[in-house]
N, C-alpha and C positions, 0 to 999 in steps of 0.2 A: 504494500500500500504506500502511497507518495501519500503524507502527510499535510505536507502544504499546498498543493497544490490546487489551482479551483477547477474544481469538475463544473465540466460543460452537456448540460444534455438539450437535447433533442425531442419532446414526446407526440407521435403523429396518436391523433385519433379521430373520431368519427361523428363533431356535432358533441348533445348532450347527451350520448347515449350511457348508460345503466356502466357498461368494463370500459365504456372511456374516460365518466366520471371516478370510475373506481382505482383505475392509474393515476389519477391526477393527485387524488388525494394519498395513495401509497406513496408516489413520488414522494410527496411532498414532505409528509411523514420520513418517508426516507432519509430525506435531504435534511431538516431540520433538527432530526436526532443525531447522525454521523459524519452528516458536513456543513454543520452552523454556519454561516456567514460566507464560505466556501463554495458557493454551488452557484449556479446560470439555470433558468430553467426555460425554453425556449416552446410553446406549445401551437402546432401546426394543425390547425381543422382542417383533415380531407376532404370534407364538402364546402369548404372556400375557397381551398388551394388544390382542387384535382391535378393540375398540369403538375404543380412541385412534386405532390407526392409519386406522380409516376416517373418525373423525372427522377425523382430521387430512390425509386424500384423499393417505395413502399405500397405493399397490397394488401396488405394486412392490418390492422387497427384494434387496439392497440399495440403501435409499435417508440420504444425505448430508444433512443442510438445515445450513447455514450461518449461524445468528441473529441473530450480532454480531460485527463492525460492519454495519451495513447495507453496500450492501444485501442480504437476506435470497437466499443461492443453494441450488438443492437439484443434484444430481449421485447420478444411478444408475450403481451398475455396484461393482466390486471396488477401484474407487479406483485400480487399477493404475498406469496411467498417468500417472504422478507428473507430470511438469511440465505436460500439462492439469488437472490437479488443482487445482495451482498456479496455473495462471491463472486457472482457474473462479474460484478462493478469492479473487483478487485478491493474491495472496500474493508475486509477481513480476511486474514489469512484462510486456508484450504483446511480442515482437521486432519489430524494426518494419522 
């Protein structure tokens, strides 16, 4: 885990739907508890921005991407699952 660095996300979703609302607020959650003040959060409605999201070969919703620090992860889904989240993110070491 890079300690100081600010993470930069990405969150494409779909409108106010029900698992679009529900990453927004795990995001958020996420971000508030392990990277205070630390974080970007960037949020892309697929039904405003169709062209970006295909341009940017999102088909799926919700979709995660991860900017910075490298390297660059994306994660589908409601985020639920917080401590895969956290490892996806690299935000907590692996158990080993």
């Amino acid at each position: 885990m890079i300690r100081h660095a600010k993470y930069k996300f990405r969150l494409y979703v779909a409108g106010g739907t029900p698992n679009s609302a529900q990453a927004m607020a795990n995001l958020k959650m996420i971000c508030r508890t392990h990277l205070p003040e630390r974080h970007e959060i960037e949020i892309v409605d697929v039904f405003r921005e169709p062209k970006r999201a295909l341009a940017e070969s999102i088909f799926m919703t919700p979709t995660l991407v991860k900017l910075s620090p490298s390297p660059v992860r994306t994660i589908l889904g409601t985020l639920s699952q917080t401590e895969t989240v956290l490892q996806a993110l690299d935000l907590q070491p692996v158990p080993a």
